[in-house]
PyMOL CGO cylinders between C-alpha atoms (Angstrom):
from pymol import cmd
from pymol.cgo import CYLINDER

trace = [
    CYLINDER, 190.31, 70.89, 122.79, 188.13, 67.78, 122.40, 0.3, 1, 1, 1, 1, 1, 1,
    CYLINDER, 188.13, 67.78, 122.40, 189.71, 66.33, 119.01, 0.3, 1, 1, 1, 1, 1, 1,
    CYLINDER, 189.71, 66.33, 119.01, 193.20, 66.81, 121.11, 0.3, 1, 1, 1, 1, 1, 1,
    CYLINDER, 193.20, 66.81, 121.11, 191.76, 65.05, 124.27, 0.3, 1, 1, 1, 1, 1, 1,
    CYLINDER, 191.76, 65.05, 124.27, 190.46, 62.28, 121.72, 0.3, 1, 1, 1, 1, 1, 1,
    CYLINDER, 190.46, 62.28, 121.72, 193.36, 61.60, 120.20, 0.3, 1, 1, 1, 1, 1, 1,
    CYLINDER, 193.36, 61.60, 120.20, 195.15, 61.14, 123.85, 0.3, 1, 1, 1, 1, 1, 1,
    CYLINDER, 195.15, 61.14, 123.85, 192.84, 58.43, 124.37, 0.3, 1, 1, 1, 1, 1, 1,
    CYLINDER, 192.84, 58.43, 124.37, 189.40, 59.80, 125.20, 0.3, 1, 1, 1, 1, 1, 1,
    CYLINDER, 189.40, 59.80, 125.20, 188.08, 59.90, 128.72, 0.3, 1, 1, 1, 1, 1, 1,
    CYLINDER, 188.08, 59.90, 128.72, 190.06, 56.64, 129.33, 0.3, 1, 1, 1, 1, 1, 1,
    CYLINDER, 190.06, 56.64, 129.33, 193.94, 58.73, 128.92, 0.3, 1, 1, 1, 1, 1, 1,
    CYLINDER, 193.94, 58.73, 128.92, 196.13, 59.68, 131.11, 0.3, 1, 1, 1, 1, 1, 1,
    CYLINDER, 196.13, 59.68, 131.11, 196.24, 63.39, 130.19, 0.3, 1, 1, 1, 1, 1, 1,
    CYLINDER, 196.24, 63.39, 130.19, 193.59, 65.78, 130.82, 0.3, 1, 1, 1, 1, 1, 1,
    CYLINDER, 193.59, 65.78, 130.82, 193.94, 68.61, 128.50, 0.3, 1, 1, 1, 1, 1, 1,
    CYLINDER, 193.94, 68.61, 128.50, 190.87, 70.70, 130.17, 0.3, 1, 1, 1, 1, 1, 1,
    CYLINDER, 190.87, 70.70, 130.17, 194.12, 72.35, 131.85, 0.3, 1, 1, 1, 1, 1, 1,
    CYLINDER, 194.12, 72.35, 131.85, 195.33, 73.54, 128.71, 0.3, 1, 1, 1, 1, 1, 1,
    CYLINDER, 195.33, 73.54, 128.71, 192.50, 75.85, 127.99, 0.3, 1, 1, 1, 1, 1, 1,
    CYLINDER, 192.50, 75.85, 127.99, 193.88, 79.03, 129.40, 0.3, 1, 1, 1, 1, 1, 1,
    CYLINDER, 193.88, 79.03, 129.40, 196.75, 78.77, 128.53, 0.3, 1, 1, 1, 1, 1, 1,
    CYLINDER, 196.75, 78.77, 128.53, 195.50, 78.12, 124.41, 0.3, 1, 1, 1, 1, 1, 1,
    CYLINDER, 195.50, 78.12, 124.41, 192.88, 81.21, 125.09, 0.3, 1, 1, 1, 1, 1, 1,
    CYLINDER, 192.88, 81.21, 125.09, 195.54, 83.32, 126.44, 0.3, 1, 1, 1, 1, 1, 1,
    CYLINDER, 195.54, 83.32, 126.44, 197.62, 82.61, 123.58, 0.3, 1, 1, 1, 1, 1, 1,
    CYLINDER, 197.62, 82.61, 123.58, 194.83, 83.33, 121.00, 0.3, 1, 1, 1, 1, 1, 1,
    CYLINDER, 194.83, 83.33, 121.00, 193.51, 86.47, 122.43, 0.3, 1, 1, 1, 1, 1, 1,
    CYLINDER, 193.51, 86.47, 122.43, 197.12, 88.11, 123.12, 0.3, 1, 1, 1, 1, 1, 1,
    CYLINDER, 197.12, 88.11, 123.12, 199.63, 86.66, 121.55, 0.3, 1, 1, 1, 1, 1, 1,
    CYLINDER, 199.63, 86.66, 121.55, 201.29, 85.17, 124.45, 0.3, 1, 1, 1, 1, 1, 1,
    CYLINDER, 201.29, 85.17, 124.45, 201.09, 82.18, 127.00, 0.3, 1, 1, 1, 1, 1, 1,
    CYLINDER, 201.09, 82.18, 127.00, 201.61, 82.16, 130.81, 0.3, 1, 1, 1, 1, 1, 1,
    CYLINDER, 201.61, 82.16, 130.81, 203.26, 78.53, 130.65, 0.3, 1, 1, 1, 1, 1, 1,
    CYLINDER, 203.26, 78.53, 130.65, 206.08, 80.19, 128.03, 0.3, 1, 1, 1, 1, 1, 1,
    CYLINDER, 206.08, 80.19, 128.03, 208.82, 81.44, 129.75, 0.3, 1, 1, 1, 1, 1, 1,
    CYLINDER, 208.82, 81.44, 129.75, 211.13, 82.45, 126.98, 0.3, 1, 1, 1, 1, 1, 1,
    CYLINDER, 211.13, 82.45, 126.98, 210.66, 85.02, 125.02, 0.3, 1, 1, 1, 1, 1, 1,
    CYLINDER, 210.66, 85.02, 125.02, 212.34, 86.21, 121.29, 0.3, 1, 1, 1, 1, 1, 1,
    CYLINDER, 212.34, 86.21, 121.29, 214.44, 88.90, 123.24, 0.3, 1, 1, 1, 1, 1, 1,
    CYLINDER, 214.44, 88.90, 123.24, 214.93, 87.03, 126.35, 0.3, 1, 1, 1, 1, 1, 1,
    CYLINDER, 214.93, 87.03, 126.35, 213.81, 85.49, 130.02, 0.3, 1, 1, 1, 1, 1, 1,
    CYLINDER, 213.81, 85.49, 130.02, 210.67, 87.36, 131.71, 0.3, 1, 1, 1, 1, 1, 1,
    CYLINDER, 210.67, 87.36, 131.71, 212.46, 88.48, 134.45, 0.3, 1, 1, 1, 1, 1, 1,
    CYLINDER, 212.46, 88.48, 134.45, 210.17, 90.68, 137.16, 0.3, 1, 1, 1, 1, 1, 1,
    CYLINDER, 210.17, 90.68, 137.16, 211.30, 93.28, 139.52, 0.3, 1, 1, 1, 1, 1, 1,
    CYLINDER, 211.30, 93.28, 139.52, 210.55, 96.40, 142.13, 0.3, 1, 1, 1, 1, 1, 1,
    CYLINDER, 210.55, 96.40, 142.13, 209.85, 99.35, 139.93, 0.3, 1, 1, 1, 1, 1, 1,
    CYLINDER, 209.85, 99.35, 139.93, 211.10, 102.63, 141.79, 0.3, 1, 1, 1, 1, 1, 1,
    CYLINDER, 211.10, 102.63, 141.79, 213.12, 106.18, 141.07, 0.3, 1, 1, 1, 1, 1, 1,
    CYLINDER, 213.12, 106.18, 141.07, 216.33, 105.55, 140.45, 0.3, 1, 1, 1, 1, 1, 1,
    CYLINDER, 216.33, 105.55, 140.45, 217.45, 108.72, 142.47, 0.3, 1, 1, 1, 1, 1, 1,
    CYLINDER, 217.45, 108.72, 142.47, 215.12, 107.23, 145.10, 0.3, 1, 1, 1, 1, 1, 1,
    CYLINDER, 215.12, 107.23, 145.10, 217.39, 105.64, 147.79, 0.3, 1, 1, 1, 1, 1, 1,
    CYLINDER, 217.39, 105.64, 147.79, 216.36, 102.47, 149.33, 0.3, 1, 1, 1, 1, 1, 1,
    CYLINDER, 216.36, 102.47, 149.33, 213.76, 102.73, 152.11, 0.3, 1, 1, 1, 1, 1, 1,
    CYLINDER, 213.76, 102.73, 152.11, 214.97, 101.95, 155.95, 0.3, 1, 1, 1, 1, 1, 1,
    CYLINDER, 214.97, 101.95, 155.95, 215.13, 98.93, 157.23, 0.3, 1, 1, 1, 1, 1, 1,
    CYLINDER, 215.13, 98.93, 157.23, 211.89, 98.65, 159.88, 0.3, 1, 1, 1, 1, 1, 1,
    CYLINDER, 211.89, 98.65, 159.88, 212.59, 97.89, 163.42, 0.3, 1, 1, 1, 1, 1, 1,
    CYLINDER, 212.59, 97.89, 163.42, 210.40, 95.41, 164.93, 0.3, 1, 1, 1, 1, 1, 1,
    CYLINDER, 210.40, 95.41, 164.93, 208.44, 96.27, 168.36, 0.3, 1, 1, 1, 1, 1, 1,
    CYLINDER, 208.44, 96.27, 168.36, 210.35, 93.83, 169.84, 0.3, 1, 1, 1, 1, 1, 1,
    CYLINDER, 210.35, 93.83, 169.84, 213.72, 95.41, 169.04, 0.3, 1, 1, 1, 1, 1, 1,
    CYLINDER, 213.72, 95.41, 169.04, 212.14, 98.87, 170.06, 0.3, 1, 1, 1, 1, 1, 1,
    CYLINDER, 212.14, 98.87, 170.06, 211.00, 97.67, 173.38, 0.3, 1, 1, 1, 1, 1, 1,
    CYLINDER, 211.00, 97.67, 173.38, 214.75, 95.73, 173.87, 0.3, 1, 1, 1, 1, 1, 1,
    CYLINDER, 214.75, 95.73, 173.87, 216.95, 98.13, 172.36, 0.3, 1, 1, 1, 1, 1, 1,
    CYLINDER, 216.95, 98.13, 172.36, 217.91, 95.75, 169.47, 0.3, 1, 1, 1, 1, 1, 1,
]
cmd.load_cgo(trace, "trace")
């Protein structure tokens, strides 16, 4: 990352590309970088992983609507 950071200018830039390290490790030890967000066969898209044929669990009551009767 230093010959990068020199060619922004040095100490004396605007950039800092110290922040930029992770991300270029990450990508060089897996294959893949947090700051990408598309992929080849689409959008990372996250989500709750449960049973299909397990229904959705109840709603909780709070202790104030069990004390009220709400």
């Amino acid at each position: 990352m230093g010959a990068d950071q020199a060619e922004e200018g040095g100490d004396e830039a605007d950039v800092d590309l110290v922040f930029d390290v992770p991300q270029a490790m990450s990508g060089a030890i897996c294959g893949w970088r947090p700051d990408m967000d598309k992929e080849d066969w689409g959008e990372i898209a996250f989500s709750r992983l449960r049973r299909i044929s397990e229904p959705d669990p109840p709603a909780k009551r709070s202790w104030l609507a069990k004390l009220f009767g709400g």
